[in-house]
C-alpha positions in Angstrom: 155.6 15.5 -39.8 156.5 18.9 -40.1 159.6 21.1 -39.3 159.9 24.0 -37.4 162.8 26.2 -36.6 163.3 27.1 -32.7 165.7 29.3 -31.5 167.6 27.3 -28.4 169.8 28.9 -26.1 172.9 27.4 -25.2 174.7 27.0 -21.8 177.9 25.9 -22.7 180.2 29.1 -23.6 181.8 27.8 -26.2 179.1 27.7 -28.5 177.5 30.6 -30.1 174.1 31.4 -28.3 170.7 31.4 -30.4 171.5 28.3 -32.4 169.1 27.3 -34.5 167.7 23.7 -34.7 164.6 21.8 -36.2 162.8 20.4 -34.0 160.1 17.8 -35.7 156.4 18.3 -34.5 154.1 15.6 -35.1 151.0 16.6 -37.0 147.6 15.3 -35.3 145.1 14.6 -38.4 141.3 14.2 -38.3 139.9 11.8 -40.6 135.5 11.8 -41.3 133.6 8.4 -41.1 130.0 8.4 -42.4 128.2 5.4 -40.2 125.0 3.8 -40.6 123.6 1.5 -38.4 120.9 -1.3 -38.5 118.2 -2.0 -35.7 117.9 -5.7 -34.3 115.4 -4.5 -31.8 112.9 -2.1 -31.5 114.6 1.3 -30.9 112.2 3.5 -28.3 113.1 7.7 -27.8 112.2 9.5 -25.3 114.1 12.8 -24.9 113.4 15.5 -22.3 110.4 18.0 -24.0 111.3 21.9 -22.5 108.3 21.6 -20.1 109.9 18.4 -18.3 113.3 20.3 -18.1 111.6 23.7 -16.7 110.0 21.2 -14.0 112.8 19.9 -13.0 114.6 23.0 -13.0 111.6 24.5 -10.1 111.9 21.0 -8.0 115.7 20.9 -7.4 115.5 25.0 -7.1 112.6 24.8 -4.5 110.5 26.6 -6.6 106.8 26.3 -5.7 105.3 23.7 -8.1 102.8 23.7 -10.1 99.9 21.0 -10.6 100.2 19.2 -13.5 98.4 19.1 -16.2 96.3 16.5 -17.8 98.2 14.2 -20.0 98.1 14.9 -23.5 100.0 11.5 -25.7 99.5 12.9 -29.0 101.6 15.9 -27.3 103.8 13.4 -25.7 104.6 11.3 -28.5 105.3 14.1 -31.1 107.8 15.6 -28.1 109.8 12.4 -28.5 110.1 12.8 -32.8 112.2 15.8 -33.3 112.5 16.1 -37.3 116.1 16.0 -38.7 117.3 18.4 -41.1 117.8 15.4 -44.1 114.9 13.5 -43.4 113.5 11.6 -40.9 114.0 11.9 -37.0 117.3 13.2 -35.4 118.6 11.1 -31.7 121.0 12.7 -30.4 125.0 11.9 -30.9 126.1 12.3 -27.3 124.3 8.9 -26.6 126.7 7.6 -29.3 129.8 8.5 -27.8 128.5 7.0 -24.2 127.8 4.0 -25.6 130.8 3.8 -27.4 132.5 5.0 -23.8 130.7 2.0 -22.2 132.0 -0.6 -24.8 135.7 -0.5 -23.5 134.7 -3.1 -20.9 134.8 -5.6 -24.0 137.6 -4.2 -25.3 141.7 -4.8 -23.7 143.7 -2.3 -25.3 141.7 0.6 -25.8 141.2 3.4 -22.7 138.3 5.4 -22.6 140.3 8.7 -22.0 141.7 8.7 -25.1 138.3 7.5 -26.9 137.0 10.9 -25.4 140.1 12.4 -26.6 140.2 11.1 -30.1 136.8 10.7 -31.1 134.1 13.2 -32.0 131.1 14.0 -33.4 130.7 16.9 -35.7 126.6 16.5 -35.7 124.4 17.2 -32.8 121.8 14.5 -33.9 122.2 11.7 -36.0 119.7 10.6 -38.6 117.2 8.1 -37.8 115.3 6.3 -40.6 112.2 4.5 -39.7 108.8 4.9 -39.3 108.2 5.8 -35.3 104.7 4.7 -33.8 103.1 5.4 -30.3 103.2 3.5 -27.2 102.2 3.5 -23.7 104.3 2.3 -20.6 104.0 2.2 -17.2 107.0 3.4 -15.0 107.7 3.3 -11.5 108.8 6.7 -10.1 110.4 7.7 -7.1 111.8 5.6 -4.3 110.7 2.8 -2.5 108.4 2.3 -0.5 107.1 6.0 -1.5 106.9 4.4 -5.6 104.4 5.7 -7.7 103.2 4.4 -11.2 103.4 6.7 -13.6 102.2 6.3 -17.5 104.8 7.5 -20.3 103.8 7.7 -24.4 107.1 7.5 -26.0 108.3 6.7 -29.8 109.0 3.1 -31.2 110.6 2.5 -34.3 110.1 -0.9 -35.1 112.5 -0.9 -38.2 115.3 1.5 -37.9 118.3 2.8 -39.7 120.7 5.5 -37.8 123.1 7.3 -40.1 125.6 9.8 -38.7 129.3 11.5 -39.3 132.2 10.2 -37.1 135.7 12.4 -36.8 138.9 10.8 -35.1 142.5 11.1 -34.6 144.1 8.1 -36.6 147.8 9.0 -34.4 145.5 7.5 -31.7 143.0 5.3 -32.4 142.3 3.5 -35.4 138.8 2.8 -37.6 139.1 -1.0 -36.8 138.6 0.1 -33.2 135.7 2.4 -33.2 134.0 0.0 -35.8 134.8 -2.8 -32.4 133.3 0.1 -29.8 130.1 0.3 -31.8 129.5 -3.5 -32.5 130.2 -3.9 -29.2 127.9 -1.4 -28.0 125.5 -2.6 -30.6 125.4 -6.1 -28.9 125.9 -6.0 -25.3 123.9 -2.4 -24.4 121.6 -0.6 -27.1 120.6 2.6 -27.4 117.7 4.3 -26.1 115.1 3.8 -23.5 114.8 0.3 -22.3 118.1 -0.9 -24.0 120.1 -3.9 -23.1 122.5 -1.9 -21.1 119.3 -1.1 -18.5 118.1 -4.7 -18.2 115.9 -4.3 -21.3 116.1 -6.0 -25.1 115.5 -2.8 -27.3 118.4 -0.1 -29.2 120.4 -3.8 -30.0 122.1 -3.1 -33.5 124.7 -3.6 -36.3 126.7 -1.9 -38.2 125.9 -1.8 -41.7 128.0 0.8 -43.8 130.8 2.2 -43.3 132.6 5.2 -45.3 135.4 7.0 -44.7 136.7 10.6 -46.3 
């Protein structure tokens, strides 16, 4: 708590105007937690490769399009392991807050405005540890009854580690929370493609380290 001297004007005539008087303002501190979470399923990554987003990008602009190319996995798969600057393969932290953001349902006295409000992530990527391997899917695209089948090569990491930084406002939410959001999340929806959370069984986790600074 910190004071601060205002100047406050005053109505009444009988006392002098330009009073001064502390007024106490509340100091909002942000507190670093270093995470690291353990894999209980296969985790699978997929992210968006530039050429997929350019795509896109013609089709909803009604840009003429282009026919595509053959398929190239090895091209796929190394599209989906993006390296991280300490080692191993970076996923990206946005997923972590949505997860988290999706966990409330399990929780009763936490509201996901001020989760959004409270907690960040100073990292664009997180850390993932694991050896990734190849694999092919088919997926259905499209709508029915115009759905098309569709082959995707995307990353598996059969053992997996994910290690990231966590900031948050302790005024408003505290570390016994967020640690509940993530176990939560860890549990009941995953991360990645095919998680829990999409009627699948991969991304399920724990949380195995916890650090705070």
């Amino acid at each position: 708590m910190r004071s601060v001297k205002a100047a406050v004007e005053v109505k009444d005539p009988e006392i002098v105007k330009g009073t001064e008087q502390v007024i106490e303002v509340p100091d909002l501190n942000q507190v670093e937690m270093s995470i690291t979470l353990k894999g209980a399923t296969a985790l699978i990554v997929q992210p968006f490769s530039e050429k997929t987003k350019k795509a896109l990008l013609r089709k909803h602009t009604g840009e003429a399009t282009k026919r595509k190319a053959p398929k190239d996995p090895k091209k796929e798969f190394e599209n989906c392991v993006i390296p991280h600057p300490d080692g191993g393969f970076s996923f990206p932290t946005n997923c972590l807050m949505k997860l988290m953001l999706a966990s409330i349902v399990a929780a009763r006295d936490i509201k996901s405005n001020v989760v959004n409000f409270a907690v960040s992530f100073p990292d664009e990527f997180a850390q993932i540890v694991g050896k990734p391997t190849s694999r092919m899917d088919n997926v259905r695209q499209g709508r029915w009854p115009n759905m098309v089948t569709d082959i995707r090569t995307r990353a598996e990491f059969k053992t997996w580690q994910m290690k990231f930084r966590l900031n948050y406002i302790p005024e408003m939410i505290t570390p016994a929370q967020i640690l509940f959001l993530l176990k939560a999340g860890g549990m009941g929806n995953g991360l990645g493609e095919w998680r829990k959370e999409r009627k699948g069984r991969f991304g399920l986790f724990t949380v195995s380290d916890v650090s705070s600074r």
